[in-house]
C-alpha positions in Angstrom: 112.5 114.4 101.1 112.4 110.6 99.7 113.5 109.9 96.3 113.4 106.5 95.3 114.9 106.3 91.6 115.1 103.3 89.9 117.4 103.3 86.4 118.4 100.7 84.2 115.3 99.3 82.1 115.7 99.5 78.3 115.0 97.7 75.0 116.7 94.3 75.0 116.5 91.3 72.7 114.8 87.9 74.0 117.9 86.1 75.3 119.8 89.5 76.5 120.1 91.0 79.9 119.5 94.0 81.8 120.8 95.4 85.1 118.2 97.4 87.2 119.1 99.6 89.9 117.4 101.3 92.8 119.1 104.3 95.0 117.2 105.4 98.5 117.3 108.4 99.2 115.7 109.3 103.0 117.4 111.4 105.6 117.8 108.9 108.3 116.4 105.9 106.2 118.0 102.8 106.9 117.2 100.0 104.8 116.1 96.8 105.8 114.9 94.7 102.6 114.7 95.8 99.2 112.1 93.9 96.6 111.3 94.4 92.8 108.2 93.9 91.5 106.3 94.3 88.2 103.0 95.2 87.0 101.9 94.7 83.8 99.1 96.8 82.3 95.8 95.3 83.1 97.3 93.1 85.7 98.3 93.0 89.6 101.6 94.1 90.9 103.6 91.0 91.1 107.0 90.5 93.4 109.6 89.5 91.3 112.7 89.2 93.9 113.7 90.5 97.4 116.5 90.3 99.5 116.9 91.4 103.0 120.0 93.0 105.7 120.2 89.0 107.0 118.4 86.8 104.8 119.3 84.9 101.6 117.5 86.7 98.6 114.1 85.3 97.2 112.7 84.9 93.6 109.3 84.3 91.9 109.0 81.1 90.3 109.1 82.6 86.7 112.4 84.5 87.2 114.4 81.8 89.4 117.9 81.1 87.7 117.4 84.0 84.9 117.9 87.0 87.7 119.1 87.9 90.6 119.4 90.2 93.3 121.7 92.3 95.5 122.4 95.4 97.7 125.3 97.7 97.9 126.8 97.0 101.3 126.0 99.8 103.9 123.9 101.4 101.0 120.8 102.3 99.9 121.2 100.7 96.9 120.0 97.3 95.0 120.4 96.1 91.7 118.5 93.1 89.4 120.8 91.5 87.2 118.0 90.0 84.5 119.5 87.4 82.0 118.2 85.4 79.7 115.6 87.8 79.0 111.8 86.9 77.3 109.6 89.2 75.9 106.8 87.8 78.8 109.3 89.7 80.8 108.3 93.0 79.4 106.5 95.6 81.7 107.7 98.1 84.3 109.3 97.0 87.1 109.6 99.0 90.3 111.5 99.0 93.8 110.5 98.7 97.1 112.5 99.6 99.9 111.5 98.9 103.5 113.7 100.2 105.8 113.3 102.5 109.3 113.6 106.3 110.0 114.1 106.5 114.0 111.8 104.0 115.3 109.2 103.8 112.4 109.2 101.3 110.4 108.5 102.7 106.6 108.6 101.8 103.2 109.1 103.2 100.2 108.1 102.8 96.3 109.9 104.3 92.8 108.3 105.3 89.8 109.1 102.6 88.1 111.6 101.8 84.9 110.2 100.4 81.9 111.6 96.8 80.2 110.8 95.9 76.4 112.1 92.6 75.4 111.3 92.1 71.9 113.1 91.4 68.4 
């Protein structure tokens, strides 16, 4: 059984920060890249960050030097440290975990955790 829970999203005031985390849970799941992405209502899933085993971590124009992202070494696990907050910011933001399981690649989504910014 998958479980992909993400935890962390809250109501914060424009200027404040969050930390988002993500914890993969897949019998035999080993992660390769973790990204975050957002969706707003109405709108097209966006990718916000991602970071890989080997590569340096990535970031959407809009979020670049306001978040930024990591993984728990040998874990299943990624956070989003989100600073500097604005209330354009606000929407659900969910994890995506690609990873394998034996020889197939597969990936996985949460259900999402929900970010208000707003005074």
């Amino acid at each position: 059984q998958v479980q992909v829970v993400e935890s962390g999203g809250d109501l914060v005031q424009p200027g404040g920060s969050l930390r988002l985390s993500c914890v993969v849970s897949a019998s035999r799941f080993r992660v390769y890249a973790m990204n975050w992405h957002r969706q707003a209502p109405g709108k097209q899933r966006e990718l916000v960050a991602g970071i890989t085993t080997h590569g340096y971590p990535e970031y959407a124009d809009f979020v670049k030097g306001r978040f930024a992202i990591s993984r728990d070494s040998g874990e299943n696990t990624g956070h989003l440290q989100m600073n500097d907050l604005k209330p354009e910011d606000t929407t659900v933001y969910y994890c995506h975990a690609k990873g394998t399981v034996g020889d197939a690649m597969v990936d996985y989504w949460g259900q999402g955790t929900q970010v208000t910014v707003s005074s």
